[in-house]
N, C-alpha and C positions, 0 to 999 in steps of 0.2 A: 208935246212933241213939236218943233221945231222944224223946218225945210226953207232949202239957203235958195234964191231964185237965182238963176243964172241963163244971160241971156248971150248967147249965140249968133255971131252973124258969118255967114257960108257966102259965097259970091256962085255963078250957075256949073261954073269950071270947075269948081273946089271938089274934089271926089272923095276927101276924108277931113278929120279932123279932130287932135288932140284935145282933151280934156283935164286942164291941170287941176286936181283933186286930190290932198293930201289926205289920208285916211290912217291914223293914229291908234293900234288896241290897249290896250290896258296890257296886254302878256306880251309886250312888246319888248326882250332883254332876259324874259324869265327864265328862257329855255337856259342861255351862258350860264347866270346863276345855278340854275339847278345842275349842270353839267359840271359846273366848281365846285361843288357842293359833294356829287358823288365824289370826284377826284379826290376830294382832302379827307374824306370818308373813311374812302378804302388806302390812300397812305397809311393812315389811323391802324386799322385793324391789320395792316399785311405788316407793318411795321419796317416800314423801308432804311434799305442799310445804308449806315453814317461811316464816314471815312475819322475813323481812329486807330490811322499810322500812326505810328511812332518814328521817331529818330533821336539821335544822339548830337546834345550839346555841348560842346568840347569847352575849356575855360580860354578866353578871350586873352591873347598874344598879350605881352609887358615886355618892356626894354629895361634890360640890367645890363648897364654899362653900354658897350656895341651890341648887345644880343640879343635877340628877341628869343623869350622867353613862351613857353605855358603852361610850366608847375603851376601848382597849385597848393600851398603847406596852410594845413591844419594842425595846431597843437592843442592839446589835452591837459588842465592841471587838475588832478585831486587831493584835496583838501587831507594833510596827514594828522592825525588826531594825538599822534607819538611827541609831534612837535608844541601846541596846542590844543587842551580839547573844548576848554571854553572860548568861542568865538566871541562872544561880546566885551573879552580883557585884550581879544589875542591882538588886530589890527594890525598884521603884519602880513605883506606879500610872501614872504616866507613858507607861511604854511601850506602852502599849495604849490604843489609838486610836480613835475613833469616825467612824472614814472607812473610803475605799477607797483610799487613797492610802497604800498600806502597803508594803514589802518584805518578798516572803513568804520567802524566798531570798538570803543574805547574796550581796553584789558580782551579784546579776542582778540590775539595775533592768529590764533588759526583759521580767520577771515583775510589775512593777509597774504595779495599772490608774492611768493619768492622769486628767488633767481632762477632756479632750479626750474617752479611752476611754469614759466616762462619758456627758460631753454628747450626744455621737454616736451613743451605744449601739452601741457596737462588738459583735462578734458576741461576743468574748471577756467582753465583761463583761453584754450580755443574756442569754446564756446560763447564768452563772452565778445560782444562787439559796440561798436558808436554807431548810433539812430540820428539821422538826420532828417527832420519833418519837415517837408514845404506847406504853408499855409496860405491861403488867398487873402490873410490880413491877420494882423498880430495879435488883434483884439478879443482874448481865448474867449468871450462871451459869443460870438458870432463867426468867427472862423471856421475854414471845411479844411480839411487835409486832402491836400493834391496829391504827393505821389511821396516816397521815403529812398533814404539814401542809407546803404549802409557801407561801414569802413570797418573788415575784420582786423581783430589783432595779430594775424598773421603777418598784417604789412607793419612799416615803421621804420625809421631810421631808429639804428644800433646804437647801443652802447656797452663799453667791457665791464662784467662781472667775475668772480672769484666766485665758482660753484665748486671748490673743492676742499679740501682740509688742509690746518695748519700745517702739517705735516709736505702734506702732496697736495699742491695747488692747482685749479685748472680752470685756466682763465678761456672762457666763451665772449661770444658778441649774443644780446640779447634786446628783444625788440624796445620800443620805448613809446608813450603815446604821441607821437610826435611823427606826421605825417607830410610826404611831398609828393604830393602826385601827378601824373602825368600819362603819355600818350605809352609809354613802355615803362617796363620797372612797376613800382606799385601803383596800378589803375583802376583799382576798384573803390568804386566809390568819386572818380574823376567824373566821369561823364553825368551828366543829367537826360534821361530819355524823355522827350514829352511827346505833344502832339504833333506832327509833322506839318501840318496845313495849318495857319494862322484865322481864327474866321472873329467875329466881334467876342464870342463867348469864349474863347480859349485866352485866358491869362499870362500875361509875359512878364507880371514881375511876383514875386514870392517872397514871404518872409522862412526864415528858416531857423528853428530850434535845434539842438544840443542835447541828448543822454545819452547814458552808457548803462551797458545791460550788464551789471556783474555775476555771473554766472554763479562762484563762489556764492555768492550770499542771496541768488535768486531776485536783485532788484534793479528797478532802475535807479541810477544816479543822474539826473537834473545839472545841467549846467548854466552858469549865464555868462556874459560878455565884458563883464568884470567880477576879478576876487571881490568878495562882499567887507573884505579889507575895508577899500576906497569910501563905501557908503557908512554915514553918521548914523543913518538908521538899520542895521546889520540885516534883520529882517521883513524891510518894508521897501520891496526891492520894487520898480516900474516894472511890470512885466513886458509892457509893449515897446518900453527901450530898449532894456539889458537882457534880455531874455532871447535876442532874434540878429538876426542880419538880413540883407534886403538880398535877396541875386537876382538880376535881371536878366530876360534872354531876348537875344539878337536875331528875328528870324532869318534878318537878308545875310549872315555870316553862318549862322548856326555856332553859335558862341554864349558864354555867359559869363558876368562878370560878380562880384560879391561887393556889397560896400557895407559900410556902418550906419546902422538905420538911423543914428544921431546928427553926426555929421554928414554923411554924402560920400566920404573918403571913401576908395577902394581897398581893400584887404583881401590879402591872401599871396602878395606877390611878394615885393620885399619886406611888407608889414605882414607878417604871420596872421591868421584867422585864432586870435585863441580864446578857448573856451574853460570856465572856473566851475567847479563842483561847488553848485548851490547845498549850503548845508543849514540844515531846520533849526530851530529852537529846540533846546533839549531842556 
C-alpha cells in the first residue's frame, strides 16, 4: 500500500482550506449502464408500438400533349393455343392476344371464357383476377414479397361482341384485359398503400411481377415483359429481366412511378405496361 505525502502551507489568518483530491471508483458510469440496460430490457418484453401507417401512392403526373395526365394502363396478352400450339415453330406476336377469349388448353374449348362468360359475369370468369407482386429484389432465390396488387376483371376497357344468333343478333360491350386506371372510373388496383413514414428499413423501390388467376381452370398463368416470341431461346427466359418492372415511390409527392428494369424508361403512360402469358414446355 501506497500513501501520496502532501504538504500544506496555511498562513495565521487563513481559517480554511481546500484540498484538491480527485478520487476515481471503479463503479464510476455503472449505475447509466445498468439503467440502459433495464430500459431496452423491458422495451423487449412490453413490446412497444411501431408506427405501421399506411397511406396511398397515387401514379406520378405525365404530360400527353398540353395535359397532365395520371392514368395508368396495363394490358394483358394471353397466349391462344387456337392460333398456335407449338411454341417453338410458332415465333410470332400473333399469338398472344389481348382478350379473354383464349384457349388455355389445347382441344378443351370448354376451358375457354366466351362472350357470353364475360357479359354475364359468370362466376368462372368474376372470380378470376391479375396478381400483381411487389418484391424487395428480383432475384426469386432471395426475395420477400412486400405487399400485392390486385386488378379484378370487372374493370377494363370494352369492346363489341355478338352474343346472340344468326337469326337475332345482340350485340353487347364486353370487358377486355386491357386496363386504364385512375383517380375515378376503374381504380382498383391504381393506388399502392405502403408505409406512411419513410425510416432506413422501409423500402422505396420494388420490383413487380405479373399473374392471372383463371378461375375456369383453377391456375395461375405467369406472365413476363415480353412475348417469348422475341427470345432465340423460347424457354430460357432471364427471370430478373423479363419477368418484373421496377416502381419507384416518391415519399415528398406520395407518387409512384413504373419503368423498365432493363432500360430505365418509364411505362405505363403513353408506352402501355404490357404483360405476355409465359407458356411451359409441353
Amino acid at each position: 500500500m501506497s500513501a501520496n505525502n502532501i504538504k500544506i502551507r496555511i498562513s495565521p489568518e487563513q481559517k480554511s482550506f481546500n484540498i484538491p483530491i480527485q478520487i476515481n471508483y471503479d463503479g464510476l458510469g455503472k449505475e447509466d449502464l445498468i439503467n440502459n440496460f433495464v430500459e431496452e430490457t423491458i422495451e423487449q418484453v412490453i413490446n412497444p408500438i411501431k408506427d405501421f401507417e399506411v397511406t396511398r401512392f397515387g401514379h406520378k403526373t405525365w404530360l400527353s400533349g398540353d395535359t397532365l395526365q395520371t392514368r395508368i394502363n396495363q394490358q394483358f396478352y394471353f397466349f391462344d393455343r387456337e392460333i398456335e400450339v407449338d411454341l417453338t415453330t410458332a415465333g410470332n406476336i400473333e399469338n398472344w392476344v389481348n382478350s379473354y377469349n383464349f384457349t388455355t388448353v389445347p382441344d378443351f374449348e370448354n376451358q375457354k371464357f366466351t362472350d357470353k362468360d364475360i357479359y354475364y359475369l359468370n362466376n368462372s370468369f368474376k372470380r378470376s383476377f391479375f396478381k400483381l407482386d411487389l418484391y424487395d429484389t428480383p432475384d426469386s432465390e432471395t426475395q420477400r414479397l412486400m405487399l400485392t396488387i390486385i386488378i379484378p376483371t370487372q374493370q377494363g376497357v370494352t369492346t363489341t361482341a355478338d352474343i346472340g344468333t344468326e337469326t337475332v343478333p345482340f350485340v353487347v360491350d364486353i370487358k377486355t384485359p386491357n386496363f386504364i386506371l385512375d383517380y375515378i372510373g376503374d381504380k382498383e388496383g391504381f393506388f399502392i398503400y405502403w408505409l406512411k413514414n419513410q425510416t432506413e428499413n422501409v423500402p422505396t423501390e420494388f420490383y413487380m411481377s405479373a399473374k392471372f388467376f383463371n378461375a375456369k381452370i383453377g391456375q395461375f398463368i405467369r406472365m413476363t415483359t415480353k412475348p417469348q416470341a422475341d427470345f432465340s431461346k423460347k424457354f430460357n427466359v432471364e427471370k430478373n429481366k423479363y419477368f418484373y418492372r421496377k416502381i419507384i415511390l416518391n415519399y415528398s409527392t406520395y407518387e409512384y412511378e413504373v419503368k423498365n428494369v432493363i432500360t430505365g424508361t418509364r411505362v405505363g403512360t403513353l408506352q402501355p405496361i404490357k404483360w405476355y402469358e409465359y407458356v411451359n414446355p409441353s
